[in-house]
N, C-alpha and C positions, 0 to 999 in steps of 0.2 A: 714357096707358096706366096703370092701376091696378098698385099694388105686385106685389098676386097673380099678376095678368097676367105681368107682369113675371120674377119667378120661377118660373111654370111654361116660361114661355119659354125659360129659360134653366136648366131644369132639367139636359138634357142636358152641359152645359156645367161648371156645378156638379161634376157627378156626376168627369166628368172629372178637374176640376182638384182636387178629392181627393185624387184616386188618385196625380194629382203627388206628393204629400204622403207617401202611402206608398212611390212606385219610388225616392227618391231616400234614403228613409230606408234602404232595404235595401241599394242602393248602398253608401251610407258603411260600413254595418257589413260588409258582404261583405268590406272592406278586411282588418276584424280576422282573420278567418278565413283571408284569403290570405297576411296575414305569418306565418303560424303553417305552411301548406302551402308557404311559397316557401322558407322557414329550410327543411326539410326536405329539397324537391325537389332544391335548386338548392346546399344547403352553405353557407348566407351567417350573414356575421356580422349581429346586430342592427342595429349601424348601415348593414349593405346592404340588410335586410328594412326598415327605415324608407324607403326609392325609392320604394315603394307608395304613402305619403301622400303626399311628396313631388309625385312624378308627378301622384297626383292633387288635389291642392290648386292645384297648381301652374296647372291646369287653372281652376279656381273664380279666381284672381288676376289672370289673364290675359284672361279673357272676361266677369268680371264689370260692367264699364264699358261693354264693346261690344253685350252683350245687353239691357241699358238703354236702348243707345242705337238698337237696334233695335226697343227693343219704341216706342220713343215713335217712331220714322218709320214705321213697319211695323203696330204693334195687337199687342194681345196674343197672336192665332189665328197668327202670322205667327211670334214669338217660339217659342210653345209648342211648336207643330210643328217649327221649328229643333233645339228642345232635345231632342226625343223621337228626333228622324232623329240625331243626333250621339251621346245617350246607347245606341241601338240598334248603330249600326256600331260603334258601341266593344266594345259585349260581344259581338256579330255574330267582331270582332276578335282574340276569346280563341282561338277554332276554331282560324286559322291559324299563332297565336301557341304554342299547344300542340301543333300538327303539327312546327314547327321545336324546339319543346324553349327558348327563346330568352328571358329574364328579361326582358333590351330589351323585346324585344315585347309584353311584357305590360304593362309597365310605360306606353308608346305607347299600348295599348287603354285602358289605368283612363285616362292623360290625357286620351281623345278624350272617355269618358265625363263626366269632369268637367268637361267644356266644353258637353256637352249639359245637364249639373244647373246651371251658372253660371245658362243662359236658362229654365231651369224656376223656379226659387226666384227669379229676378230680376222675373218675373212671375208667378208663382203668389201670390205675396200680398196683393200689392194689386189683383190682378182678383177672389180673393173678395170685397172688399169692395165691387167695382163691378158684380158678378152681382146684378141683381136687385134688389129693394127697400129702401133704405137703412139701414130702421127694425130691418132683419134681416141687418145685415152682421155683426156681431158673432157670432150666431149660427151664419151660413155658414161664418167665421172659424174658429170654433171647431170646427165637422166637422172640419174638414181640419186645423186643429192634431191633432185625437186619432187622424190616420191614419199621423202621422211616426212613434210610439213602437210604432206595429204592425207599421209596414213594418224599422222597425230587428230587432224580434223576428224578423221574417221572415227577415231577411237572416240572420241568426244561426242560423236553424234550419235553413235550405235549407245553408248552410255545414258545421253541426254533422254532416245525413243524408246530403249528396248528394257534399260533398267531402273533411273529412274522416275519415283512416282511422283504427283502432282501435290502429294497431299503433306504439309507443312508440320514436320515434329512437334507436337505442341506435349511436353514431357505432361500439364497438368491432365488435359484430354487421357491420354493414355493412362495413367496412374487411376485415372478413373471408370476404366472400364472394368469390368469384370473380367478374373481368371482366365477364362476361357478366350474370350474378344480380344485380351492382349497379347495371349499365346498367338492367336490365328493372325493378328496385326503384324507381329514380328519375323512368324513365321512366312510368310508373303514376303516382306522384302528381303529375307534371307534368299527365296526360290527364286524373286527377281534376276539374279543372277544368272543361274542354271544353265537357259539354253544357248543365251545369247554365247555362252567360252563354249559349248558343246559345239554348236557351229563352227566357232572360231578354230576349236582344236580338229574338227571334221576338216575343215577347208585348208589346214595348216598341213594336214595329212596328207591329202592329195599331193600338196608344194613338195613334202618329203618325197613321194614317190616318184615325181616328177624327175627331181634332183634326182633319184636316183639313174634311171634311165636315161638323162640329158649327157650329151657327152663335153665335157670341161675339158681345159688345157690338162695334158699329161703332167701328172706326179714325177720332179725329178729329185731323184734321190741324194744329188749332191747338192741340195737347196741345208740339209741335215748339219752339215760338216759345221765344225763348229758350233753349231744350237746351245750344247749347254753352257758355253763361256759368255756368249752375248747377251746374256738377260745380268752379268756381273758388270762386263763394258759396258750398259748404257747410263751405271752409276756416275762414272767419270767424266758428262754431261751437266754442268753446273744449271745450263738453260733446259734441257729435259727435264732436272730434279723441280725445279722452279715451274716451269709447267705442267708437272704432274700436280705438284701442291697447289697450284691456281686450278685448276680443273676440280680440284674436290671440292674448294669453295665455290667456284661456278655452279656445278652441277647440286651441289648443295642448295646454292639462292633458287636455281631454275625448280630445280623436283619440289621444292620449300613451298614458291610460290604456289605455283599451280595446283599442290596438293592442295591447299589450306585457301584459293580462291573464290569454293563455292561455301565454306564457312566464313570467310571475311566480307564476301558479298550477305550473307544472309545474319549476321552480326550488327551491321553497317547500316541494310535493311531492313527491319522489324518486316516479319508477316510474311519474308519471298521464301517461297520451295526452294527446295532443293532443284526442282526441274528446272524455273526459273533464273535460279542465279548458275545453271550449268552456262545460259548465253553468254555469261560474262567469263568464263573457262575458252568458251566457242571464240568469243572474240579477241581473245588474247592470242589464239593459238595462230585467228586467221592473220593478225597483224605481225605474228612471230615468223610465218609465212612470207609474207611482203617484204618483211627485213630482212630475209636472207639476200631475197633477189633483189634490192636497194643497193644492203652492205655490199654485197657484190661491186655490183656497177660504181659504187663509189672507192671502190678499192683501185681501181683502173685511174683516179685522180688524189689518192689520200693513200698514204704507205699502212700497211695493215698495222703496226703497231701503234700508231697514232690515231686511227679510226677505233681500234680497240677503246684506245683509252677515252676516245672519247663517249661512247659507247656506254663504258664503264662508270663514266661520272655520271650521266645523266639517267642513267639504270638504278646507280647508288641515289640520288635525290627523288625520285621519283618509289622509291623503297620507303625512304625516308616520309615522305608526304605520307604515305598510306598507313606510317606506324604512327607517326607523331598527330597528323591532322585527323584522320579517320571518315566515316560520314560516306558520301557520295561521292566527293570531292578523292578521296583517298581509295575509293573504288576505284574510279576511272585513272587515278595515278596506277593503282598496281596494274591496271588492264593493260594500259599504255609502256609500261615498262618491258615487255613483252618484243613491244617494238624493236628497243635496243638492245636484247638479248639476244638475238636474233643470230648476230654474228658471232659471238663469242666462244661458244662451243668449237666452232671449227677452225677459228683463228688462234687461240690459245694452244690447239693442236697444230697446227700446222709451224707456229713458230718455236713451239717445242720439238719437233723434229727436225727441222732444220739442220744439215748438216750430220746427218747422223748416218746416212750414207747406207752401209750393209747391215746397221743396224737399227733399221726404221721397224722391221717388225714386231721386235724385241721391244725399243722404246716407244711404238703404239701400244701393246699390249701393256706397257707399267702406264701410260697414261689411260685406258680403259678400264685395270684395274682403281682409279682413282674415284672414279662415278661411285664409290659407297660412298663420298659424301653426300650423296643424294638420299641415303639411309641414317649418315650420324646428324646432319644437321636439320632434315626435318623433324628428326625425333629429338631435337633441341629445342626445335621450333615450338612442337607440340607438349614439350613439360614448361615452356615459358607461357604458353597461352594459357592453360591450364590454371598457371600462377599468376599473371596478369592480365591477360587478354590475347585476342589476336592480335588486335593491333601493334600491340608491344612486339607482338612474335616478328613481326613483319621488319624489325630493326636488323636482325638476324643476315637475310639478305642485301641490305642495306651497307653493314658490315662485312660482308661476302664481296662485293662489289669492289668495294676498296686494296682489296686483295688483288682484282684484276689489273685494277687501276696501276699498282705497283709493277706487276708484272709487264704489263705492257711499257711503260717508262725503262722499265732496266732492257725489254725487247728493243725497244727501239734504239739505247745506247748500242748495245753490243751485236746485232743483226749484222752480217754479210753476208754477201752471195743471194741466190733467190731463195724465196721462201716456197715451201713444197706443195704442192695442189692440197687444199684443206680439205678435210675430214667431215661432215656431217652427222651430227648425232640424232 
């Protein structure tokens, strides 16, 4: 069967696993928008509003191994469809979690969800590359990298119009209302949530059914042979151990940040909403955007190890400004850092595999399970603010940074051969 062939075949398929690309980017950001409604609803200190990531990361750590390990008994159609019925009941989950008024509850929905995004991302990336014509994976590749930084925008904006409200936490205002008017206050941004994940889990549902009937590359069964020894070999990867460990701090500074941006903008800012400083979320996200396709383009003139680091240094200073200086000034530093986040996720990945040959599955999956640092370290973040401030918190990624920083220097020493079409988070 000819290339062409080939990818019209599997054009539906394609189209699909895309859009994977965009539901699980809106996902992750929907996060930021809920610690900023649940501090609200529910009274909690920062380090209770860090559960959120927790919960859901917690989710990514726990199933990332086992959706690997299904996608290689099972096929990728088998996987996908798991992750889309799992990501659907979870936000299916919000309805009843908001009926009861119950933080638990929600906290149980984002987990379910992030155990349907383990088996999405755990095969959403190496099946672009096996849709279709080979000569054209990189290309396929690349659709679906440019739908992650749209669906995060998304997620942010469905958050900014659908959930949160305009009206500025003032704890003395509220303390002053009558029983009854605090109740109905709270109760309201609790239901704020409700329909917008109803939707979400409706529309997600559809994507499951879709998947189900779309027809994917065949299931081969000799893909199995060996599966359970290589998740031991990818130990024996000194540069995979090292970028799994960078990746926790990564994905720790990124989830850190953006959680904790529309209480560092309204910290920062005396008197701004929450609705208000979500623009400074918005525009972090769209700049985080830019920087893909920048870093990109400057990868074709600057070796990814050295763009990393540079990357890294100016991410770490720019962290730095916003914990140490603070103000407006320290606003538009953490907004700005965003920029040079940009690449890191994917590059960290990519030269962590490197060379890893028939065991690139196995050691994607130990790096995917590493994203629970995006659970232990904002909820570091969140008992340092607590005790000193945001600002201080913001030190956190700042120190995160320098982690990359290392990593990329020893990349760059010991690098050979090409480095492998990167990854997208």
């Amino acid at each position: 069967m000819s290339g062409t062939t080939a990818d019209r075949k599997y054009v539906p398929a394609i189209v699909l696993t895309v859009a994977l690309f965009f539901l699980w980017g809106m996902a992750n950001n929907l996060n930021d928008i809920l610690i900023a409604q649940f501090k609200k609803a529910f009274t909690l200190t920062d380090f209770q509003t860090s559960f959120v990531q927790q919960a859901f990361y917690m989710g990514y750590f726990l199933l990332a191994v086992p959706a690997a390990l299904v996608t290689r008994a099972k096929g990728y159609k088998t996987a996908i469809v798991t992750g889309l019925v799992l990501y659907a009941a979870g936000a299916l989950l919000f309805y009843p979690a908001a009926h009861y008024g119950e933080y638990l509850y929600f906290l149980a929905a984002l987990f379910v969800i992030a155990c349907g995004l383990a088996f999405l991302e755990t095969s959403a990336n190496p099946l672009m590359t096996e849709l279709g014509d080979p000569t054209t994976a990189a290309k396929r590749l690349n659709w679906a990298q440019a739908a992650n930084p749209v669906g995060t925008v998304a997620g942010v904006l469905i958050g900014k119009y659908f959930i949160l409200s305009a009206i500025v936490h003032d704890e003395n205002a509220v303390a002053a209302m009558s029983p009854a008017a605090r109740e109905a206050f709270y109760r309201s941004e609790v239901v704020a949530v409700q329909t917008p994940y109803l939707v979400i889990g409706l529309v997600v549902l559809l994507f499951a059914v879709a998947a189900a009937v779309i027809r994917f590359p065949e299931h081969r069964a000799e893909e199995t042979v060996g599966a359970p020894s290589r998740f031991v070999d990818v130990f024996r990867h000194p540069r995979l151990i090292f970028a799994t460990v960078t990746q926790f701090f990564y994905v720790g500074a990124q989830v850190g940040i953006w959680s904790y941006t529309i209480r560092y903008a309204q910290a920062n800012v005396p008197g701004m909403a929450e609705h208000d400083a979500a623009d400074y979320l918005f525009a972090s996200l769209v700049l985080f955007g830019i920087g893909r396709f920048a870093g990109t383009a400057l990868m074709g003139k600057i070796a990814p190890p050295r763009l990393l680091a540079i990357f890294a240094v100016v991410s770490a200073l720019l962290a730095a400004v916003a914990g140490l200086v603070g103000g407006q000034i320290g606003l538009y530093a953490l907004v700005l850092a965003s920029l040079f986040m940009s690449i890191q996720f994917p590059t960290i990945f990519a030269l962590g595999m490197d060379g890893l040959g028939p065991l690139r599955r196995a050691g994607a999956s130990l790096i995917i399970m590493a994203i629970i640092g995006g659970a232990v370290l904002t909820g570091l973040m969140g008992h340092i603010s607590d005790l000193a401030g945001i600002d201080t918190a913001m030190l956190v990624p700042a120190v995160c940074f320098l982690v990359v920083l290392a990593f990329a220097v020893k990349a760059g020493r010991t690098l050979s051969g090409d480095v492998v079409q990167p990854t997208i988070h």
